[in-house]
N, C-alpha and C positions, 0 to 999 in steps of 0.2 A: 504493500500500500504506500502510496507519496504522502510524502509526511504535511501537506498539504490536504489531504483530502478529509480532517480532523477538520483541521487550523480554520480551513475559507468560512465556516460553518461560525463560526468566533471570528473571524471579523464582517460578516456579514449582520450578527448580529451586532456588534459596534456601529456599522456605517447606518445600519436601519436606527441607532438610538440618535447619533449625529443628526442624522435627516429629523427626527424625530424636534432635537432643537432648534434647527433650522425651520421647521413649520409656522415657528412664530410670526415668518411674515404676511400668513394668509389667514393670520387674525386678526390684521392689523388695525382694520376696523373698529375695535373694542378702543382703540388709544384716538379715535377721531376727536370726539367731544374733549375726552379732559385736555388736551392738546389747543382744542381752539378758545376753553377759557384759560388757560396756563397761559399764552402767547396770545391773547386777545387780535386771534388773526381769523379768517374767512374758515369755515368749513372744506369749500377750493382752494385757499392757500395750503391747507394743511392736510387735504388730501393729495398734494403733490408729493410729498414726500412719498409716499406709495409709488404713486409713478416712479418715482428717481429708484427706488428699491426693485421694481417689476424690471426695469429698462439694463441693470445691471445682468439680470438671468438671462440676456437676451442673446449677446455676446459674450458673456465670463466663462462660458463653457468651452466653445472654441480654444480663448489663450489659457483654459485650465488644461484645455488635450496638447495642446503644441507645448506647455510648460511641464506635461507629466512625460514627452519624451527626453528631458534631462535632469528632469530630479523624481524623489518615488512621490508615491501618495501621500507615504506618513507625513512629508514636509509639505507637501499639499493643502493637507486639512489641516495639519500644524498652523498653517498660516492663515485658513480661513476661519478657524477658531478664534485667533486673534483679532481678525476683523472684526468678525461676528462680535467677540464678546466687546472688544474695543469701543465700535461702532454703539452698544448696548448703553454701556456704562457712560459713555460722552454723554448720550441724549437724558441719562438719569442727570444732567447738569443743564438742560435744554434752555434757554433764558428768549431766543429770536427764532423769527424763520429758518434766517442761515444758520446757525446754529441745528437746526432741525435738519436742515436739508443735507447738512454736511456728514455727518453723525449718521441720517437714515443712509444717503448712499455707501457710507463704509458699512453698512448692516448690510445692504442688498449685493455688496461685493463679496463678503464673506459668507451668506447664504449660498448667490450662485456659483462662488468656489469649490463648499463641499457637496450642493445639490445643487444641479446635477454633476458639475466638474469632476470632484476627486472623488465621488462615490459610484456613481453608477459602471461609468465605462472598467472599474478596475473588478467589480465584484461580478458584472457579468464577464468578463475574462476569466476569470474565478468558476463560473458554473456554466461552461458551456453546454452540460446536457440538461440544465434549469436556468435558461436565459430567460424566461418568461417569468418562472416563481422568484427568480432574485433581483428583477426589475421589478416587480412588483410587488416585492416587499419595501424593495428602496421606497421608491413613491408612493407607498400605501403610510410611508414612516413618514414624510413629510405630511403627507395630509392627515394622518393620525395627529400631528403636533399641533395640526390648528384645534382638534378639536379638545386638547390637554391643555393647551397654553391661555384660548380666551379665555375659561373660568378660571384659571388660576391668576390671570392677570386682572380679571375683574375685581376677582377677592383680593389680592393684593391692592389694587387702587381703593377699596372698598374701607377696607383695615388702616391704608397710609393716604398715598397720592399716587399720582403715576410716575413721578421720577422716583418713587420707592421702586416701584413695580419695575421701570427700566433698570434699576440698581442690582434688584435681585435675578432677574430673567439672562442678565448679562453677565453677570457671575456663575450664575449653573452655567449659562452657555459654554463661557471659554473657556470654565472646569471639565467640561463631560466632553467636550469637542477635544481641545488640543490632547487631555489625556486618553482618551481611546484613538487616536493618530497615533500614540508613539508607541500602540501594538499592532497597529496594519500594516499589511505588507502588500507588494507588488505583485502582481499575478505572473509566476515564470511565462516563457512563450511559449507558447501551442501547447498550454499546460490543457493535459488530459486527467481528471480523476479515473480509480482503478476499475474494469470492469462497468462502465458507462458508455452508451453511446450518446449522441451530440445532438441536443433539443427537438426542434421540432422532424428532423429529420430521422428518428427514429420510428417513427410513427406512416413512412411515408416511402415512397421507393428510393432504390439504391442515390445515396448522396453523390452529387457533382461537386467535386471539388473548387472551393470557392477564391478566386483571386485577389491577395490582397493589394489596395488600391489606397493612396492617399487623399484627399479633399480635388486636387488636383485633376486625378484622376476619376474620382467619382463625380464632377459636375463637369465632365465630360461625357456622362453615362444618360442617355433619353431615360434610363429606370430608374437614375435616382430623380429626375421631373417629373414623373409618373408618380412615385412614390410620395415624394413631397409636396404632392399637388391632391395624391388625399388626407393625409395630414394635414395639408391646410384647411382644405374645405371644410374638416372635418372639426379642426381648432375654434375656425370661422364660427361654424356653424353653434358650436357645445358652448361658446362663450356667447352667441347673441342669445341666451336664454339665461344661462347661469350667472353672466353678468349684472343678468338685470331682476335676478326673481323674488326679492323683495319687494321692488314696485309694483312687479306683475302678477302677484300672489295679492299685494295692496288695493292693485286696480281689479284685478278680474273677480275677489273673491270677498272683496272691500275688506280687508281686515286691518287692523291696528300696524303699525310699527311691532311692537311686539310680540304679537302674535305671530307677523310674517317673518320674524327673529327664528322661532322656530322651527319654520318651515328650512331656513338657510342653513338650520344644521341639520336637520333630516337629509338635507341635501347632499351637506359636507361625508356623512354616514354613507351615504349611495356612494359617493363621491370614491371615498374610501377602497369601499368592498368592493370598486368595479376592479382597482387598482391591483388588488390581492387576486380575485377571479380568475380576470382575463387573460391575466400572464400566465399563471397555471394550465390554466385551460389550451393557452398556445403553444404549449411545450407537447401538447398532446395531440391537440387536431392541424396543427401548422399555423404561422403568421398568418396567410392570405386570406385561409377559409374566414378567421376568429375575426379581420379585421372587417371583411362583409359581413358577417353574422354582427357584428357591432353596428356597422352604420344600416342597415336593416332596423337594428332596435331602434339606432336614434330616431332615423326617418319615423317610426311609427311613432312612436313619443311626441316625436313632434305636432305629428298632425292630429295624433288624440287630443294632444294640449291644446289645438286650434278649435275642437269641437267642446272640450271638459266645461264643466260650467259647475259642476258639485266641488266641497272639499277635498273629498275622498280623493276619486280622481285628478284634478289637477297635481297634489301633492305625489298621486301616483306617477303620471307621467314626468313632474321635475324629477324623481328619483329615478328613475329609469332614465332620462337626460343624464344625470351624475352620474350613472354606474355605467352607463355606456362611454361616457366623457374620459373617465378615470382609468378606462382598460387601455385608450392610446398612449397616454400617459407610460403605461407601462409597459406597452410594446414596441413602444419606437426604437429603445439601444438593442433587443435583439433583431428586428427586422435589419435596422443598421449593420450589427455586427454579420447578420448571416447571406446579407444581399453584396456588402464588399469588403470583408476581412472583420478579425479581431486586432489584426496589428496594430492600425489606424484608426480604432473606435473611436479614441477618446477626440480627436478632432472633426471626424466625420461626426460623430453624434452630435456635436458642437452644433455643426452647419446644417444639420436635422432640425434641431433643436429650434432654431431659427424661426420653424413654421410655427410653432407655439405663442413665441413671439409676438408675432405677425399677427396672428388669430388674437391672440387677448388685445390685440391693439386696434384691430377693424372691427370683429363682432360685436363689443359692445356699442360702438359709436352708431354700425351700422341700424343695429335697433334701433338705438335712438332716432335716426334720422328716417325710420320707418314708421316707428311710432309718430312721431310727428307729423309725419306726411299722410297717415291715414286715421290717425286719432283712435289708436288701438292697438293691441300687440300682434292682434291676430296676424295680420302679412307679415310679420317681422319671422312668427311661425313658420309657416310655409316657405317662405324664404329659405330659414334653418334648414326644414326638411328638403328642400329641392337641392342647396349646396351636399346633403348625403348623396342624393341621386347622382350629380354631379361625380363625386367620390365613388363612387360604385365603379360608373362608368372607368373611370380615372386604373382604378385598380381591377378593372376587365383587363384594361390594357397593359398594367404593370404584370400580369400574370402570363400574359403573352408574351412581351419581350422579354421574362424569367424563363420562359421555357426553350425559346427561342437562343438565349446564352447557354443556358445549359445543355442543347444539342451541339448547339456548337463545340462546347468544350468537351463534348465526350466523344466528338470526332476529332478533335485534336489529339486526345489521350488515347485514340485506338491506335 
């Protein structure tokens, strides 16, 4: 047995507790208010500081993969602990805007450092015959954190003020982060655990040998525009809903602010479990099938949500949005690693990653500007649902030019 095939098991669970403190930034929410009487500034003013923390995740992954090809991870998340808790502990001193704004973007560098930077791309090198269950443990960990951190951060403000709550949240941070770095290790190359075959291709006919490829080389590739084009749709699509289901829980179902509080964490809950599921699940039935069976659910989610008019249902079809949302999430670094190497993950995943991005930055606006133009959410719906369709389509075609490479290369190899 490789002495290895213990070990990844221990730090898998390490980088899932990282991710875990890392979550904090998609509570962020909870810190709006005491924030805009602390600094007697706009609600807008001081929901920028989100932005600046979203905007880091966007690109930090990319210079985390080019940076993890000359030093390990341990010094990786070493270093994004430090942000992270750094970044923490400043804002527990918060007095202005800039002050806010400077502080949050060293938070949102140290976030997208160890998630998804120094975590993901190393622990799925780590399990290549569970690239599905160990991405979506990573990201089930980040989003497990939001739903640990708002009430602890609530009660924390509740008990003190919120630069207590920054004070202490940034202290566990850069405790539990930097000290579980300096037990991770580096996944060896073309490291195989003992008597395992290789994720989804286990389940599926004889494997094609997969060529690895740098960023270079992979946005030279029509598969990876294929690919990334339903990721986005798909990003597009799952944030003009979840972005906005507060108000449209408020609007469609008239309920309170608070009340529509809880609907956002039933959501977070879907949110979750799609992350743990789906990965799983694709380690067994392959990336392609799992990622059509997903936008299938969303598409219908969606258009029930355009017909729903009870509690019941609407809550049902957001949660089915979130747990269909949550499984991309966790399938993008093995789709990546298994469509153009493991060598090159941690930078390609980067520019993956990208469409995430993108999508949290147009879907919700594009609601918006839906919503307004028809004075309702409904088309903002169907909308969502047609970008799946979109995406189906998109990944007709990604499975065609997959198979299309793969004949190729096994008349190479004969």
């Amino acid at each position: 047995m490789n002495k290895y095939d213990s070990k990844r098991w221990v730090f898998l669970a390490l980088c899932i507790l990282i991710n875990v403190c890392a979550g904090i930034i998609y509570a962020w929410s909870v810190f709006q208010k005491p924030l805009v009487a602390l600094i007697n500034a706009s609600p807008a003013e001081v929901s920028l500081s989100f932005t600046l923390m979203l905007s880091m995740g966007s690109f930090m992954p990319i210079v985390v993969g080019k940076a993890m090809d000359y030093v390990s991870p341990r010094q990786v998340l070493f270093a994004g602990g430090l942000l992270f808790g750094g970044g923490m502990l400043g804002l527990s001193f918060t007095n202005s805007l800039t002050h806010l704004y400077v502080c949050a973007s060293l938070v949102g560098l140290g976030v997208a450092t160890v998630y998804p930077g120094g975590t993901v791309s190393n622990m799925v090198a780590f399990f290549p015959d569970r690239r599905g269950l160990a991405s979506g443990l990573l990201t089930g960990g980040a989003s497990l954190g939001a739903l640990m951190w708002a009430p602890a951060a609530v009660a924390l403000m509740a008990a003190y003020d919120v630069l207590t709550a920054f004070r202490w949240i940034g202290a566990i941070g850069l405790t539990v982060i930097c000290l579980s770095s300096l037990i991770v290790e580096r996944a060896p190359r073309d490291y195989r655990p003992a008597g395992k075959a290789v994720g989804a291709a286990r389940q599926q006919k004889p494997a094609v040998a997969v060529s690895d490829v740098n960023w270079a080389g992979m946005l030279k590739s029509p598969l990876f525009y294929l690919v990334a084009g339903v990721f986005l749709a798909a990003a597009t699509s799952g944030m003009m809903i979840i972005g906005y289901v507060s108000p449209i829980v408020q609007d469609v179902l008239k309920l309170t602010p608070q009340a529509a509080a809880s609907v956002v964490m039933l959501l977070s809950v879907a949110n979750t479990g799609g992350r743990l599921a789906w990965g799983a699940v694709s380690d067994r039935l392959g990336r392609f099938p799992v990622i059509g069976l997903m936008l299938i659910v969303g598409a219908a989610a969606m258009v029930g949500l355009s017909l729903a008019t009870t509690y019941a249902m609407v809550v049902a079809m957001i949660m089915a949005i979130g747990f269909y949302y949550g499984g991309f999430l966790s399938i993008m670094a093995p789709v990546t690693a298994e469509l153009f190497g493991a060598k090159n993950l941690g930078v390609n995943f980067g520019v993956m990653f990208l469409t995430v991005g993108i999508g949290a930055f147009v879907g919700p606006r594009l609601a918006a500007v839906v919503k307004a133009a028809s004075d309702g959410y409904g088309q903002a719906f169907i909308i969502a649902a047609a970008l799946n369709a979109i995406a189906l389509v998109l990944l007709a075609g990604a499975v065609y030019c997959k198979r299309r490479l793969d004949a190729r290369r096994l008349v190479m190899e004969m």
